[in-house]
Structure formats: C-alpha cells, structure tokens
C-alpha positions in Angstrom: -25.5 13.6 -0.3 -24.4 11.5 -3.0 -21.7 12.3 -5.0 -20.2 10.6 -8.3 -18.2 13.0 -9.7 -15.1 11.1 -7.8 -14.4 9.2 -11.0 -13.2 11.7 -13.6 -10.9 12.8 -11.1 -8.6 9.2 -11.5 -8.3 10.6 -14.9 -6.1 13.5 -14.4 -3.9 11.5 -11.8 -3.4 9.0 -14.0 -2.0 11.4 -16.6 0.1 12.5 -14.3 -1.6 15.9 -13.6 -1.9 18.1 -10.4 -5.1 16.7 -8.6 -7.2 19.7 -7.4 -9.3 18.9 -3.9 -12.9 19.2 -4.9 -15.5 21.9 -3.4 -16.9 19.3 -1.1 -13.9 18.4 0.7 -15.2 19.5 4.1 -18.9 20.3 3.8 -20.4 19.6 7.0 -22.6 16.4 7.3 -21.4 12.6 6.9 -22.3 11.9 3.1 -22.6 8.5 0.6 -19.3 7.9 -1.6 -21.0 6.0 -4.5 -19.1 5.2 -7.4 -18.9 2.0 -9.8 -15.8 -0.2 -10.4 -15.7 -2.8 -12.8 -12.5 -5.0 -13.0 -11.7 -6.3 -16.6 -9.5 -7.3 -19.1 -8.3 -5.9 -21.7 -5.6 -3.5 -24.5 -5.3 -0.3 -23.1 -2.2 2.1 -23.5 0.9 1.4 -21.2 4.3 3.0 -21.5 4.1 4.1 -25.0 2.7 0.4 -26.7 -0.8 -1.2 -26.6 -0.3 -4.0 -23.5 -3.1 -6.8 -22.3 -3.2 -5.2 -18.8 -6.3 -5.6 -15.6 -7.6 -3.0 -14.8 -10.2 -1.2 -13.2 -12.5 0.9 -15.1 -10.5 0.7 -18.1 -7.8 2.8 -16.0 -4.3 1.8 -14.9 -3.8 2.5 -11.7 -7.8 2.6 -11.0 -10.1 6.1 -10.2 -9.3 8.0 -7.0 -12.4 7.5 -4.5 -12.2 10.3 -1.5 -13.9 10.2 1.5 -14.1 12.0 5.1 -14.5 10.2 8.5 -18.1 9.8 8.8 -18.8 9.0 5.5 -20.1 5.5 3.6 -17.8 4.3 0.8 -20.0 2.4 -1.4 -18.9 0.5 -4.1 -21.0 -1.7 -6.8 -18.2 -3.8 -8.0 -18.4 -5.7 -10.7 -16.3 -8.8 -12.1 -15.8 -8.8 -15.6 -12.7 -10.8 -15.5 -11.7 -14.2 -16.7 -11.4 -15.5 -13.3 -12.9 -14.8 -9.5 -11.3 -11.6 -7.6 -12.2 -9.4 -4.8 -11.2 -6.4 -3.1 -9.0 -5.0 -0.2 -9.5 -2.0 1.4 -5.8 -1.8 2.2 -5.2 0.4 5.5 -9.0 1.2 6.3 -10.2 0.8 9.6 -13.5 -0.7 8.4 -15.1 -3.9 9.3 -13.8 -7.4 8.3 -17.2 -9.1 7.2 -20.4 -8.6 5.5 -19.7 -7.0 2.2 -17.3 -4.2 3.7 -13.6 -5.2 3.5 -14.2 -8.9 3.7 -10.7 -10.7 2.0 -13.4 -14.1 2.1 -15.4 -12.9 -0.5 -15.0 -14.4 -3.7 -16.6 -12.8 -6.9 -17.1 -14.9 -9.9 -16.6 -13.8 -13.1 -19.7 -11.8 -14.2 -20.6 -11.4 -11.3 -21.5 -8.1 -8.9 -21.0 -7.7 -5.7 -22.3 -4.0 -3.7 -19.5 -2.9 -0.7 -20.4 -0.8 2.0 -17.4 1.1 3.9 -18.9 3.1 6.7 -16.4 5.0 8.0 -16.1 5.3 11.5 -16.9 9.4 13.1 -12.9 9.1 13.9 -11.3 7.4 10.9 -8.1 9.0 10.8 -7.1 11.1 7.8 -4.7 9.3 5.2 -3.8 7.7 1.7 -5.2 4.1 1.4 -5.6 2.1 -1.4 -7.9 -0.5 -3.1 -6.5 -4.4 -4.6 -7.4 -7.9 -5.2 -7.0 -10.4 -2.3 -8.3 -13.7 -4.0 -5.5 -16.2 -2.0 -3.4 -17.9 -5.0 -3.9 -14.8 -7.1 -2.9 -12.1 -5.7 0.5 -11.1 -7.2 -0.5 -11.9 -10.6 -4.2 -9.8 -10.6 -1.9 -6.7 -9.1 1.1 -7.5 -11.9 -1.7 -7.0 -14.3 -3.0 -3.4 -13.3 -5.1 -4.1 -10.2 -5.1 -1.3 -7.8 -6.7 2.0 -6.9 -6.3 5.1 -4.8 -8.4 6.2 -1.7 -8.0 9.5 -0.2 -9.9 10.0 3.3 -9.3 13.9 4.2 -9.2 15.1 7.6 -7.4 17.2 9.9 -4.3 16.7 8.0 -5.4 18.4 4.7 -7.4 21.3 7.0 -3.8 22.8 7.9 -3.3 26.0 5.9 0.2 25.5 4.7 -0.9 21.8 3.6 -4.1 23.0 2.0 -2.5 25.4 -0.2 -0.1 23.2 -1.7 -0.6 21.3 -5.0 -1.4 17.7 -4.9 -0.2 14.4 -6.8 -0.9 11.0 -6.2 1.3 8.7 -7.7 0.5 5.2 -7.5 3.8 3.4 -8.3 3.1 -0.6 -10.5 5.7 -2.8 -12.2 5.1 -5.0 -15.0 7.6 -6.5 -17.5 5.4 -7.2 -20.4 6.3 -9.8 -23.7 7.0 -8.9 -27.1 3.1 -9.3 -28.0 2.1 -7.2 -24.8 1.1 -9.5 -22.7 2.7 -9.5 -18.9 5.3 -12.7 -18.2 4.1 -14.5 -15.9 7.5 -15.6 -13.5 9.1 -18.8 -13.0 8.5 -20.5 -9.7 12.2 -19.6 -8.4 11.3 -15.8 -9.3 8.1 -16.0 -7.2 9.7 -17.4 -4.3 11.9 -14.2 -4.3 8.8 -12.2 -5.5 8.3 -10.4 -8.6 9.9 -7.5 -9.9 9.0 -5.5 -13.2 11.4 -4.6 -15.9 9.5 -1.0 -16.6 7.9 1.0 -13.7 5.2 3.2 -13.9 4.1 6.2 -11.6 0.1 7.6 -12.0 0.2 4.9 -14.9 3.2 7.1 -16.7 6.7 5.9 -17.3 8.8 9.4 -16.1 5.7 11.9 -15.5 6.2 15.0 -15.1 4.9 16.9 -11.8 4.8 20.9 -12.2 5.9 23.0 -9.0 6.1 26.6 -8.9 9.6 28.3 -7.5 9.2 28.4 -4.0 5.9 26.8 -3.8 5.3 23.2 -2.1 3.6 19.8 -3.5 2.6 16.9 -2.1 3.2 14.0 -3.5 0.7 11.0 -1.8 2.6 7.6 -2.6 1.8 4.2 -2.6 3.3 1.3 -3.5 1.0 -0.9 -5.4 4.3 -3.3 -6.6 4.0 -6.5 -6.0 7.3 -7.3 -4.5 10.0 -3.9 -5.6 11.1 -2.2 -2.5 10.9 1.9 -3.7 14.1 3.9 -2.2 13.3 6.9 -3.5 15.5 10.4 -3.7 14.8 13.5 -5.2 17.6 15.3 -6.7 19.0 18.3 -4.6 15.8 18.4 -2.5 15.2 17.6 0.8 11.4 15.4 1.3 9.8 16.4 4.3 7.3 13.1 5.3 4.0 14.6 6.7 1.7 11.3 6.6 2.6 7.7 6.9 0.3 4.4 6.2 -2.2 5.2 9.2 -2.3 8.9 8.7 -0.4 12.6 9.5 2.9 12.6 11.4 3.0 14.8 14.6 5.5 17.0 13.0 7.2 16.7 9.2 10.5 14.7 8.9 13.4 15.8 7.3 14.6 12.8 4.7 16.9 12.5 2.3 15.7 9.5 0.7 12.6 7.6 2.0 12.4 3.5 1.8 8.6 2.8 0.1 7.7 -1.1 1.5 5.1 -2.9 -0.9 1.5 -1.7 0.2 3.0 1.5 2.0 2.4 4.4 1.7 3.8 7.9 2.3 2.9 11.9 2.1 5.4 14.2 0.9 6.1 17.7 1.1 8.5 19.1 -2.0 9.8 22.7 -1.7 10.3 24.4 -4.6 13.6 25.5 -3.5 16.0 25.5 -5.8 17.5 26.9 -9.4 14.9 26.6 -11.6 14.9 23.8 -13.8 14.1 19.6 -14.0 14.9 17.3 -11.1 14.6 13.5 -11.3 12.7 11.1 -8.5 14.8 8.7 -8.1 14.8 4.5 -7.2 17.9 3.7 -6.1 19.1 0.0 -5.6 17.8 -1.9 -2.7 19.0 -5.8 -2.1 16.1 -7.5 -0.3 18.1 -10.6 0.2 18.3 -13.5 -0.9 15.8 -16.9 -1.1 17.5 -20.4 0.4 16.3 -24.1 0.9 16.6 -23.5 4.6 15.0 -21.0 7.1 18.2 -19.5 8.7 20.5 -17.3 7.2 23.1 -20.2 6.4 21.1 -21.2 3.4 21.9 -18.1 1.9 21.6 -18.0 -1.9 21.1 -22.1 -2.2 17.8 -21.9 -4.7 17.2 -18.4 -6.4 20.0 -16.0 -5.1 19.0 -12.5 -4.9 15.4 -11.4 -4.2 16.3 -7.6 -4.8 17.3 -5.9 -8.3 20.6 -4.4 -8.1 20.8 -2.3 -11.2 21.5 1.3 -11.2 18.7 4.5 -10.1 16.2 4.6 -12.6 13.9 7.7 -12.9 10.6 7.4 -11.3 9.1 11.1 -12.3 10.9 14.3 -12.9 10.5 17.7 -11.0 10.1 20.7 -13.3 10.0 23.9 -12.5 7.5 26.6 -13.5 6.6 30.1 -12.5 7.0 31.6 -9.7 4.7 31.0 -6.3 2.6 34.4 -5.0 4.2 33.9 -1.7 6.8 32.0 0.5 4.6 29.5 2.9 6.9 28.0 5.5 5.8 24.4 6.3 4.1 24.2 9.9 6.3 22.6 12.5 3.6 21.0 14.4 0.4 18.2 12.5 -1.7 15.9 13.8 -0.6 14.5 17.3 -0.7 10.9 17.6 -1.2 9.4 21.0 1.5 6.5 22.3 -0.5 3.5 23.4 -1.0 1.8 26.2 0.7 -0.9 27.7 -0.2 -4.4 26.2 -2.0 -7.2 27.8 -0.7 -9.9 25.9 3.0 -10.1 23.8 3.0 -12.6 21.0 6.1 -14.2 18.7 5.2 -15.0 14.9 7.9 -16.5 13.4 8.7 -16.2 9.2 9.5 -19.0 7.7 10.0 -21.6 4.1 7.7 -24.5 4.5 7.4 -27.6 2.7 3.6 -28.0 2.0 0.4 -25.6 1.0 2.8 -24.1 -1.5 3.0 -23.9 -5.6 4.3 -26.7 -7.5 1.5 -29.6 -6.4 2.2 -28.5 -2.6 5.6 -28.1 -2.6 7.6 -25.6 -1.2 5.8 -22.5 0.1 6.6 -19.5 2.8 4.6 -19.9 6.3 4.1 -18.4 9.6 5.1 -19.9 12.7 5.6 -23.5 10.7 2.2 -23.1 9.1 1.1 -22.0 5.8 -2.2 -20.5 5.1 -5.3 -22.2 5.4 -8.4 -20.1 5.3 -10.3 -22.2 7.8 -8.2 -22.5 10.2 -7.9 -19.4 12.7 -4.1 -19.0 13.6 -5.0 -16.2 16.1 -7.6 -15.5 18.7 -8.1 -11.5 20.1 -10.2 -10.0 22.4 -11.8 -6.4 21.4 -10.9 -3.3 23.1 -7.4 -5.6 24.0 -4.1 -3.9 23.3 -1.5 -6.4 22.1 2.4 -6.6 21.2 3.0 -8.6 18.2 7.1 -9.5 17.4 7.6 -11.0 13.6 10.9 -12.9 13.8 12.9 -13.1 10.7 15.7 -15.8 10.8 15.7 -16.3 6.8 18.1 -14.0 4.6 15.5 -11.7 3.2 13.6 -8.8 4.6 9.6 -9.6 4.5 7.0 -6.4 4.8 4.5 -7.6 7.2 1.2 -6.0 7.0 -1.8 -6.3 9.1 -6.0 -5.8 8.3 -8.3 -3.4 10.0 -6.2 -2.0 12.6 -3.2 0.0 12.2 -0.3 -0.2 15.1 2.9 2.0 15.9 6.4 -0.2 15.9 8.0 0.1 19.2 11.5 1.3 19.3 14.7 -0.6 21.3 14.0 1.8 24.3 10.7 0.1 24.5 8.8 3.0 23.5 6.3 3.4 20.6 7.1 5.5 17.6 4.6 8.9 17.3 3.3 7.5 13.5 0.5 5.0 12.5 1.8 2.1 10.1 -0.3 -1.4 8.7 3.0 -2.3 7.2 6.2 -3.0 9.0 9.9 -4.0 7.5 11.2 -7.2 9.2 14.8 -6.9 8.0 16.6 -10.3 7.4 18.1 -12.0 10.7 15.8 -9.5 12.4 12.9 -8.9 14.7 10.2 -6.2 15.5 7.7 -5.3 18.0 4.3 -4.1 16.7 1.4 -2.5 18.9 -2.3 -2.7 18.4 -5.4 -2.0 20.0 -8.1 -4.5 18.6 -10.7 -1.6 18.0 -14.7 -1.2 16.9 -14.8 -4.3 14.8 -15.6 -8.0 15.7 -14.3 -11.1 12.7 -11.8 -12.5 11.0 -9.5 -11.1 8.5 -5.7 -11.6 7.8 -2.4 -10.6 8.2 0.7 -11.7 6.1 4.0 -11.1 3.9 3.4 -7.9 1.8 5.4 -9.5 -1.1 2.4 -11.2 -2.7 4.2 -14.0 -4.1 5.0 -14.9 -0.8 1.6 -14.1 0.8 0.1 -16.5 -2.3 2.7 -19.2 -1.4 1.4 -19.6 2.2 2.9 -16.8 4.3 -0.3 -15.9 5.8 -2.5 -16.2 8.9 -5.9 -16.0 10.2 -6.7 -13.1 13.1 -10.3 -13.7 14.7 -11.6 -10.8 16.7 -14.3 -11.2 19.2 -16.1 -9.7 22.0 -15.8 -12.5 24.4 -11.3 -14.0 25.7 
C-alpha cells in the first residue's frame, strides 16, 4: 500500500492544531511511506512578519511522515537550495549507507536524491525527526528552518488510555532574524558557545495554543530541533507525566515537574486536564549551559566567550486552554512498554570532549574535538563488531555541558549503581566537569556513520567522530 496523504497532515501541526491519527494507523500488512520533500529557500510567514527562512516543502518545521515497524519510508528528496545538504534520520534504527540514512551523502543544489528507510519488523515505536547533516553546515541549514517530524506507531499508541487522548507535535526552532528578515548569522565567539535564537517557535507558532478538554488528557510529542537552546520546560499548575523518551515508550509514566529538552531530544507527554478551567502557560525557564574557555579544564572558565547558556527570565513556549468538558474520566495506565536492561558489555571505552586547535573555523583555527581529534570524515575514529554490546563513557573536563548523540542505535545511560536505566535515549547530557556511561548493542546494520556534540556549532567545529560497524573484530 502506498500512501501520500501524510503530507497535509504537517499542515495542521504546524498551525498548531490537534493532529488526528489517521485510519491506517494499524492496518495489518507492512506498507510503502512515499512522500516528496523538497528543501528550498525562500519568504514564508514566521512569527507574525514575512522572514527568508529553509524550509522544507515550503513549511516551517517540515510535514509529519508516520510510519509503523515493518514499513519502507521512502523519500524523493530534492535540493532546491543554494548550496549542497542532506538528510538525517535522527533516532531511526535504519541502515547507515546506500541511500537510507547515509550522513556521507551530499546533494547538490538541483539535485534529487530517492531514500529508502526500511524499517526493521521490530523498530521500536517513538517520535524521531528528519535534519540536514552536511559537516560545516549544519547549525546554519537548521537555524534557517530545516527540520521535520517522524512519527513510527507501535505498541505505545495501541494502549487504550494513550489512544484516546488528543495529540500535538510540537517541534520547538529558534531563530533571531534581522530587521529585513533575514536570520543573523553568529559571530565566531557565539558559535563556539553555540547559537541561541532571540524568538522561539513551537509547530512553527510563537505561543500556540493547544485545546484540552476538562479532565481529558493530551499528548504533547516534543522535539528539540534548536540548534544549541537547552528547553526546561514547566507547565503551570500541572504535573507532566513522560510516557516516551528518544528511543521509544517508558515502562511506566513519570511524574515531572519540569522536564530538561537536550538539542535533538525528544520526549512524549501526557497533560491532564485537571485543573480550574482556564489558560495555562508552557514554560522555558533559564538553563546556564556553561561557559566557553581557551583551555579544556574547568579553570579556563569564562577566558573567550563567557556564558554559553541564556539567562533571561521564562518565556512562554505555548499556552494550555481549556475547553469543554471530557465524556469520561480515563486514568492513565500505570504500566507501557517494558524495556529490557542489557547485557553486560564486552568492551568499555573513554571519549574524551575537548577545544582543539586545528580542523576548526577561522582558516583552521580553533575548533571542539574528541579525544584530541577533530573530525575528519575519512578517517574512522572507532571500530565495532556487530551483535557486540559496548559501554561508551564521554568525559567532560571543559565548563559546559555537551549533549552527545549517537547514529543508528539507541543505548540506555547506566546509573552510579552500575545498572542501566529502563528508557531508550540517542542523546545523553554530559554535564560540565562530568562523566557518563552509555550502553549499546551494535544491532542489524553493518557501516559507518557518526556520533558527536548535539550543539551543532560544536559538531560543525570538529566535535565529531567516525563509528565503523562490521561483521568481522
């Protein structure tokens, strides 16, 4: 079956509307996702004023594509920018090469390019998301507009009580734009701190509005498509229950009162309507990131750009209003998806995040790198075996936090105890002065891809590496 009626449905998100799960959610039978995704430049209408955004398909974010394990995504992409791009199939488990989510493929301007995502009989169930990954250009293509939802349904969105609530994706951008409309490109010191936005968008909206009914539920589907703003988000007088991380549904729902969004995350919540009817803001409260330094450690603090983090006041992501009331009181189910713990690794290995004098900006001056290198894309950093099951540890010694994010395979973060958290993540906070453990099993696909700095200033200015997966040690 072949279905391109996906497309309209971006529409209605990006106004900031319920979405509404089509017919064919879970017809039986794996089916062909085809739509058409053109990347381009041009005026379109952004927070209130005509701006000179990217976009895809003349849409800012992009249009939702939705899937089910089993299926084939298939995308005929086409390039009608000023400049080559690509695209990332941020937090699918698909393969690395060919034409499925290959971050080596350059498409030149004019040029098409036809993507095949077939996804595998077990792809888990989650809110992914499409962007640009052309190394040296990938913070300013996504400060432009570049980026797109993906839904893949599964036994999450079967459960009763998460079926029957309404749905909203809000894809969260910044920009700050000139006074002719056209986005400001930073300054070299702001890109080493990574970019933030002076107005913030959610579902392409400044302040959207998302209708719930008294005592009825919605789920909100985040992701973070900023290129460097952290998101600490808070909804006013409302508890968020998290049902779905990056790599899919949460064993049980958790209880949050405010929920830290890293760039390229993403998160699925549950919103009661619980209280006296009325509006309710989402909010952004302040989040220091740290700060940038001539040094690696955290004595350098502060030396070259200060801080990397805004510090202003909350600012109003969306609003909650309240409408009629809901037919009937539907508790949220205690128990999800279960998510297995795996198995010990065979291997543990140390990456070390770090400022590097070299492949950066500037006429290769000073860039970010990992383990003393920055990114070359033929050399291979790191060599895996399939079917092996690994522990990765990013040490952070600089003074502030990098979101490390991984291709293809997602992991679970193990705790202090030693023991693996119950969630699947491709995008893990390494706080400043800090260090985590990450667990993966190398699964179903062979080749190389990448992992990196999730700030994508930094990930442009070197802090990158190469992962090679093969069948043989």
């Amino acid at each position: 079956m072949t279905r391109r009626s996906l497309l309209s449905l971006g529409a209605s998100v990006g106004a900031g509307l319920v979405l509404r799960r089509p017919s064919l959610a879970f017809q039986s039978g794996p089916r062909i996702v085809q739509a058409d995704l053109e990347a381009k430049a041009g005026w379109i209408p952004h927070a209130g004023r005509q701006a000179y955004r990217y976009s895809y398909n003349n849409q800012v974010p992009g249009p939702l594509i939705e899937a089910r394990p089993g299926d084939t995504i298939r995308i005929r992409f086409t390039n009608s920018l000023p400049e080559e791009t690509n695209l990332h199939f941020h937090g699918l488990h698909v393969s690395p090469t060919g034409n499925a989510d290959n971050s080596f493929v350059m498409v030149a301007p004019g040029e098409q390019f036809q993507y095949e995502l077939p996804l595998v009989a077990n792809h888990p169930g989650g809110t992914f998301w499409i962007h640009p990954h052309m190394h040296g250009a990938v913070a300013r293509q996504v400060w432009r507009g570049l980026a797109a939802p993906v839904i893949v349904r599964a036994e999450l969105d079967a459960i009763p009580e998460v079926k029957a609530a309404a749905e909203v994706v809000l894809v969260l951008q910044d920009v700050t734009l000139g006074t002719d409309g056209i986005p400001v490109e930073p300054g070299f010191m702001q890109q080493m701190a990574g970019r933030e936005g002076s107005v913030i968008t959610a579902a392409g909206n400044v302040n959207p509005t998302i209708p719930i009914q008294k005592d009825g539920w919605v789920r909100l589907r985040l992701i973070n498509a900023s290129c460097s703003r952290f998101y600490r988000l808070q909804l006013e007088e409302h508890e968020l229950y998290q049902i779905a991380s990056d790599g899919g549904s949460l064993p049980a729902p958790v209880g949050l009162d405010e929920l830290l969004l890293l760039p390229g995350q993403r998160a699925d919540l549950m919103i009661q309507g619980s209280r006296a009817p009325g509006t309710y803001r989402l909010l952004n409260l302040p989040y220091n990131r740290g700060a940038t330094g001539m040094g690696m450690g955290m004595g350098m603090m502060g030396m070259m750009g200060g801080t990397a983090g805004a510090l202003s006041a909350p600012s109003t992501i969306a609003t909650l209003a309240y409408s009629r009331q809901a037919n009937r009181v539907v508790p949220l189910p205690q128990k999800l998806v279960s998510v297995a713990p795996l198995p010990p690794p065979s291997r543990v290995r140390s990456f070390t995040l770090g400022q590097s004098m070299g492949q950066g900006m500037m006429g290769g001056g000073m860039g970010f790198g990992i383990n003393g290198r920055t990114f070359d894309p033929s050399r291979v950093d790191t060599r895996v075996r399939l079917g092996d099951v690994e522990d990765w540890e990013f040490l952070n010694p600089m003074a502030m936090d990098h979101p490390m994010h991984i291709h293809t395979n997602a992991f679970q973060i193990i705790q202090p105890d030693g023991s693996a958290q119950p969630a699947w993540r491709d995008v893990v906070l390494v706080r400043a002065g800090d260090r985590v453990r990450v667990r993966m099993a190398f699964q179903d696909f062979t080749g190389k891809l990448m992992y990196h700095c999730h700030i994508f200033d930094h990930e442009d200015l070197g802090m990158m590496g190469v992962l090679e997966i093969s069948a043989e040690a």
